[in-house]
C-alpha positions in Angstrom: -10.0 -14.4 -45.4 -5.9 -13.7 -45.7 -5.5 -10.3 -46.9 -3.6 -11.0 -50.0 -6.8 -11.9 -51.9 -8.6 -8.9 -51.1 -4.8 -6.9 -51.7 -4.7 -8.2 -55.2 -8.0 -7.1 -56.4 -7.5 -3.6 -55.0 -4.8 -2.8 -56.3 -6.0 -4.0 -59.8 -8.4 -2.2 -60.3 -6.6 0.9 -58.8 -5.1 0.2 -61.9 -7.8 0.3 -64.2 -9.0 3.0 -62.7 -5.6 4.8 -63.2 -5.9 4.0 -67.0 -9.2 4.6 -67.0 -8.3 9.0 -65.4 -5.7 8.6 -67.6 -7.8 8.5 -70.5 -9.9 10.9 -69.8 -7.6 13.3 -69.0 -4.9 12.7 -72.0 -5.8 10.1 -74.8 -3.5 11.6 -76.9 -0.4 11.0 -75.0 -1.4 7.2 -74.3 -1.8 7.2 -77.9 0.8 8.4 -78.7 2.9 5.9 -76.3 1.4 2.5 -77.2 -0.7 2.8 -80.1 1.1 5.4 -82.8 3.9 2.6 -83.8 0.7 1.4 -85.5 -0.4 3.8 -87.7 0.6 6.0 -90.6 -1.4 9.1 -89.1 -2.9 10.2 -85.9 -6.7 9.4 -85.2 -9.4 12.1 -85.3 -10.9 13.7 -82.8 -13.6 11.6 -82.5 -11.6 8.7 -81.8 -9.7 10.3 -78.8 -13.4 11.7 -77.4 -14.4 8.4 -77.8 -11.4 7.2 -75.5 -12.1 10.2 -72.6 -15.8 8.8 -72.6 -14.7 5.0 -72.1 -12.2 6.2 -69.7 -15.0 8.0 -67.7 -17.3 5.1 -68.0 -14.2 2.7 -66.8 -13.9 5.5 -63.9 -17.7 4.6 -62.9 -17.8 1.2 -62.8 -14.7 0.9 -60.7 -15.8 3.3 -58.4 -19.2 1.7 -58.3 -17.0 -1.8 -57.8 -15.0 -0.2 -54.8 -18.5 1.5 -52.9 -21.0 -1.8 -53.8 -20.1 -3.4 -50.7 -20.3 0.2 -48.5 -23.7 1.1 -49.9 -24.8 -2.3 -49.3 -24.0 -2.3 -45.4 -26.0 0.8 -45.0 -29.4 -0.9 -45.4 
């Protein structure tokens, strides 16, 4: 298989993995950069827990994504 198709996939979801450590670490700042033009007042805190559990969750499943073919060449 030419490397550029398994490249491309890699480095998405580095990506979304990025976001995703991103949002657990800061939601406010990402927030704050694409989301407050929208509203009149910032979220609560339940909204920005909300995003540092998705972002953890988003963490997992990549991370799962990226070791699935590891942990299955090991039985």
């Amino acid at each position: 298989m030419p490397k550029v198709i398994t490249i491309i996939p890699t480095i998405f979801l580095g990506f979304i993995f990025f976001y995703g450590l991103l949002n657990a670490i800061i939601p406010k700042m990402l927030w704050k950069t694409f989301e407050s033009w929208k509203a009149t007042k910032e979220p609560t805190n339940t909204y920005f827990m909300s995003r540092r559990i998705a972002g953890i969750i988003t963490m997992l499943i990549v991370s799962g994504i990226f070791l699935f073919p590891y942990l299955m060449s090991k039985q």
